[in-house]
C-alpha positions in Angstrom: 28.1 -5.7 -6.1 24.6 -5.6 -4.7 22.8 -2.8 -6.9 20.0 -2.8 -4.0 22.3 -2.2 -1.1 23.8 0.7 -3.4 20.5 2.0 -3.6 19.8 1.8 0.1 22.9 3.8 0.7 22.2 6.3 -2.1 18.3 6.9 -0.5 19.7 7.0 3.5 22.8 9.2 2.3 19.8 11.6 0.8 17.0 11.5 3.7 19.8 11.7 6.4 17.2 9.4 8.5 16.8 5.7 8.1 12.9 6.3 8.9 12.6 8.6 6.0 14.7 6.5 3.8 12.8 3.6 4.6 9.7 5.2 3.7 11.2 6.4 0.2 12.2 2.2 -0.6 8.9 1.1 0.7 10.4 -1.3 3.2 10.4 -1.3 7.4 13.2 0.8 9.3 14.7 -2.9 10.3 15.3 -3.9 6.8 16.9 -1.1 6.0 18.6 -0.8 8.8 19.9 -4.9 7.9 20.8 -3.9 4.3 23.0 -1.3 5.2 25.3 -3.4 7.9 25.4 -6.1 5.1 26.7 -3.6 2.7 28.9 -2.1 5.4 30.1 -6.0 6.1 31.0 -6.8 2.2 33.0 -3.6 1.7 35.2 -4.4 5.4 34.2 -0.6 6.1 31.5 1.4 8.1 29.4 3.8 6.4 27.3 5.7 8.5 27.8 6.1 12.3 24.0 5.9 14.3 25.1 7.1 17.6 24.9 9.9 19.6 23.6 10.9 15.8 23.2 9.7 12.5 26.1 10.7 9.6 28.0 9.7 7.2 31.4 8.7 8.0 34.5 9.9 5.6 33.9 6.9 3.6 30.7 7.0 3.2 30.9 10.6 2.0 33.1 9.5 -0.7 30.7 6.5 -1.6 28.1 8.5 -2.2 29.0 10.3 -5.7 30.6 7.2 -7.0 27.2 5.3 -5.9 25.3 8.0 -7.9 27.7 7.6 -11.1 27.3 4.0 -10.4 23.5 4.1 -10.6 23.2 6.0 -13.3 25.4 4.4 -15.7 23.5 1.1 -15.2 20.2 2.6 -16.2 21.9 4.4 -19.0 23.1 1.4 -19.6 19.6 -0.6 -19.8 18.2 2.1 -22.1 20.7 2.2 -24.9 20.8 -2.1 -24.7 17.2 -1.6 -24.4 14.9 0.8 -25.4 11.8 -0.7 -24.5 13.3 -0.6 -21.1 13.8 3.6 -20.8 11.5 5.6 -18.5 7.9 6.2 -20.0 6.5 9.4 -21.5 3.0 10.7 -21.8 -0.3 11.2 -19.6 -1.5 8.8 -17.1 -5.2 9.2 -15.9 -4.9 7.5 -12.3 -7.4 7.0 -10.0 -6.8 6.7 -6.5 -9.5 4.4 -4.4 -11.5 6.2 -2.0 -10.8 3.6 0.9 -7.2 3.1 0.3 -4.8 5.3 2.7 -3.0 8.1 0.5 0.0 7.7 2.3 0.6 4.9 0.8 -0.6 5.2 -2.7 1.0 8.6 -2.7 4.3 7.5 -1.8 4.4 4.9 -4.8 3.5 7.5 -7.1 6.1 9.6 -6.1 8.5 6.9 -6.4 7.2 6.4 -10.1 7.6 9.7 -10.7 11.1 9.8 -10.3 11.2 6.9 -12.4 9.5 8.5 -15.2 9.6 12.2 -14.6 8.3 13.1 -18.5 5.1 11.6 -17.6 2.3 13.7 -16.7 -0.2 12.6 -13.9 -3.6 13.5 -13.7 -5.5 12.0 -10.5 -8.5 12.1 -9.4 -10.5 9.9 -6.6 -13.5 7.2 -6.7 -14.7 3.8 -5.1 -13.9 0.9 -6.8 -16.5 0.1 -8.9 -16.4 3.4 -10.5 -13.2 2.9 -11.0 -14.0 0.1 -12.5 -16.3 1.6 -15.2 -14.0 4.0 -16.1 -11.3 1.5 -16.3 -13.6 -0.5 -18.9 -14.7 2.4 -21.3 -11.0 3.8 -21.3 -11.5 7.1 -19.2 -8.8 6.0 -16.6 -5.8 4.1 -17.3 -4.6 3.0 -13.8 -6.5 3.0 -10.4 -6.0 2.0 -6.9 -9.1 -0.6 -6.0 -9.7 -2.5 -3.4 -9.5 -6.4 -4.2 -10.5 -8.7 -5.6 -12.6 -7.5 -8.7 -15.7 -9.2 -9.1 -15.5 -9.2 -12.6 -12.4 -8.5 -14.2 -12.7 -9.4 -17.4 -9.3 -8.0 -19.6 -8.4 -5.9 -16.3 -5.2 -6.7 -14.8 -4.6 -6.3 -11.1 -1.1 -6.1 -8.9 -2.3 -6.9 -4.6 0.0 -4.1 -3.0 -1.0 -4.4 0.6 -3.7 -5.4 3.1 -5.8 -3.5 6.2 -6.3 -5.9 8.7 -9.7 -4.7 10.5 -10.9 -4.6 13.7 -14.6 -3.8 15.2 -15.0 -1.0 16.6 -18.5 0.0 18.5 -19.4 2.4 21.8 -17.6 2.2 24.7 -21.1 1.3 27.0 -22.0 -1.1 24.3 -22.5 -5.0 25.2 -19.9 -6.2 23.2 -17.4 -3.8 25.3 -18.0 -5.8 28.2 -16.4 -8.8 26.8 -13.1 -9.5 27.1 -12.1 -11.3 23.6 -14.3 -11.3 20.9 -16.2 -14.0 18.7 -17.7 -13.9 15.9 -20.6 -15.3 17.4 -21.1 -12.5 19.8 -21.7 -10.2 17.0 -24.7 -12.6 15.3 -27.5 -10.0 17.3 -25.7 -6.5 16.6 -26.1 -5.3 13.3 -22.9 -4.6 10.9 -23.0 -1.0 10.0 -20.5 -1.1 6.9 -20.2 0.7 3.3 -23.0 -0.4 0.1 -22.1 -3.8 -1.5 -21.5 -1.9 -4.7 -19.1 0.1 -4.0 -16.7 -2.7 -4.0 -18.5 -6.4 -4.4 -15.5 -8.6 -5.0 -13.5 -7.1 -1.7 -17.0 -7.0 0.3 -17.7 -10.7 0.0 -14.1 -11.5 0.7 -14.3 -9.4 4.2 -17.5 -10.4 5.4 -16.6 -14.2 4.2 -13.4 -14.1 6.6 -15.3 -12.3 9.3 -18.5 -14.3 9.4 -16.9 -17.4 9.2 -19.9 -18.9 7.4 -22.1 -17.6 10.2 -24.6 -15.5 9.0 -24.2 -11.7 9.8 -27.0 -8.9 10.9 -26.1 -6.3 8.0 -27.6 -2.7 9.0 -28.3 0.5 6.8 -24.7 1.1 4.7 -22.9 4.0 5.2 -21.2 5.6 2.8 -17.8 6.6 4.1 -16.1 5.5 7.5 -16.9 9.0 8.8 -20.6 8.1 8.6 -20.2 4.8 9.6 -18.1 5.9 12.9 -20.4 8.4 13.4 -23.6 5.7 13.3 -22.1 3.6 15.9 -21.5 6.3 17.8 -25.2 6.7 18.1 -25.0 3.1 19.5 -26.6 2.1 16.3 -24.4 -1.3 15.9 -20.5 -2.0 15.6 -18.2 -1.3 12.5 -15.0 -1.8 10.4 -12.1 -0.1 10.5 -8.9 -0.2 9.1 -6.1 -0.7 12.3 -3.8 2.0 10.9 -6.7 4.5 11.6 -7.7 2.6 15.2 -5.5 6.3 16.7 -7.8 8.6 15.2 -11.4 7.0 16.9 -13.2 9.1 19.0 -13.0 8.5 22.6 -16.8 7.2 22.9 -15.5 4.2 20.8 -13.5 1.1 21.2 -11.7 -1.7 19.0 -11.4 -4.9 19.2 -9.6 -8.4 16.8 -12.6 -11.3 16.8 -10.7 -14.0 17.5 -8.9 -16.1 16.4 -9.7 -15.3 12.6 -7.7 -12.0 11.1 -9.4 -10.3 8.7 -8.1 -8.3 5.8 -9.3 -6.3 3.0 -6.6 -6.3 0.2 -6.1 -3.6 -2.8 -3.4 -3.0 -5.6 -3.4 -1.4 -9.2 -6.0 -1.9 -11.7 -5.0 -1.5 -15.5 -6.6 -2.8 -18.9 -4.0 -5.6 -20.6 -6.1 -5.3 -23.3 -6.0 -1.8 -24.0 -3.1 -0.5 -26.5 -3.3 3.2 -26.4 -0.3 5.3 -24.6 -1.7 5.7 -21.5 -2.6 2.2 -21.0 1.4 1.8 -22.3 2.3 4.0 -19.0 0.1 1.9 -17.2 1.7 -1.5 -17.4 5.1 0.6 -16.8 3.3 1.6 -13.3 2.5 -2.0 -12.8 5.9 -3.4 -13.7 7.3 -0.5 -11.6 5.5 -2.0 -8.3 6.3 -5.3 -9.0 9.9 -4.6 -9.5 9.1 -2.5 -5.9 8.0 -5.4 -4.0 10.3 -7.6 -5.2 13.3 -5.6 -4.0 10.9 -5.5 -0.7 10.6 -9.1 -0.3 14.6 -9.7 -1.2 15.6 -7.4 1.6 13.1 -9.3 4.0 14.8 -12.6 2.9 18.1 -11.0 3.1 17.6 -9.5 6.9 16.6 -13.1 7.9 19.5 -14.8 6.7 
């Protein structure tokens, strides 16, 4: 049996919504939607009817307790075998990055959490490089950065997603005259983005892929994209923003791609290998957690290709 398709089931048998439920599993509404109708396929029955609305057919009502039962002995399972393997206990100090969306970061938590419920979380929220420091001299034990780290020294690091960005400056600007974008065309406008320090490693990397080895007018840095939105508004030069928040721009702004290059700004989870104290312990569970995460991610993208 395919324990991920069970646990598909078990999570869109809860939310009652394959939206939802593909939320909860960190994976796209297709994906789910795929594992499902392969599980359906191996057991010869269906499990859920979609139209005129979504519900659990007879059989898949009586799935679902024996799919629980069926879940939890195989983690009971894994901790008596294995003890190192049983959920985690103790305080995690977690720091969630400043520039990273919190509806993602949030949502993994929560997934740990349910993982390892007897763990306490405390949380608090900082830029990367003081993340970084606090990291270092043992006053965090896990935090959401933006990547790469310039320096990483004994820090380990897990790449969760990227934020492909787009510039975005005043609607009257010259640049919204154009009708695709180059690089080039920004070489006279000046950049108004976020201080170097805040994040050095992950501002190179941007600028590198956006510049294209060109060399870029930087202006006076913001500190937040607020600010920075709020500086090009004043027609004071163009910016970048992540595209998941290109919705929420004012109407005096537009966005554009500079073609043809795409240009990203990754971040993950931050923890100290080196460190040996308990909540550097919970830390590496975190971290093993998400890579167990994207893992079953990336075999349920393979699996809705085949």
């Amino acid at each position: 049996m395919n324990f991920w398709r069970l646990q598909c089931f078990v999570a869109l048998a809860e939310e009652q919504h394959f939206g939802r439920a593909a939320n909860r599993l960190f994976v796209s509404q297709p994906a789910l939607s795929q594992q499902i109708k392969q599980f359906e396929d191996s057991l010869g029955v269906p499990l859920v009817t979609r139209h005129p609305r979504f519900e659990l057919t007879e059989t898949g009502k009586a799935l679902y307790p024996e799919a629980i039962r069926i879940l939890e002995l195989v983690n009971e399972t894994v901790r008596r075998i294995s003890p190192d393997q049983g959920p985690p206990d103790g305080k995690l100090q977690l720091i969630y990055g400043r520039s990273v969306s919190a509806e993602r970061t949030f949502q993994l938590i929560e997934g740990f959490r349910d993982e390892a419920p007897s763990v306490e979380i405390s949380a608090q929220t900082l830029w990367t490089s003081a993340a970084m420091e606090r990291l270092e001299r043992g006053l965090a034990d896990a935090a959401f950065v933006r990547l790469p780290l310039e320096n990483p020294g004994s820090i380990k690091t897990i790449a969760l997603g990227d934020d492909e960005q787009w510039v975005v400056f005043r609607n009257d600007h010259p640049l919204a005259e154009l009708g695709s974008l180059r690089v080039e065309d920004l070489l006279e406008h000046p950049l108004i983005h976020w201080a170097r320090e805040d994040a050095p490693g992950n501002f190179d990397e941007v600028l590198n892929q956006l510049s294209g080895g060109l060399q870029l007018l930087i202006g006076p840095p913001q500190p937040d994209q607020g600010h920075r939105l709020a500086a090009v508004s004043k027609g004071e030069g163009y910016a970048l923003v992540h595209e998941s928040t290109l919705a929420a721009l004012p109407g005096c702004l537009v966005a554009s791609r500079v073609a043809p290059t795409i240009v990203v700004s990754r971040w993950g989870l931050a923890w100290d290998a080196g460190a040996t104290h308990d909540g550097a312990r919970i830390a590496r569970s975190l971290g093993e957690y998400l890579q167990r995460t994207q893992a079953l991610q990336q075999d349920s993208v393979r699996d809705s290709k085949q």
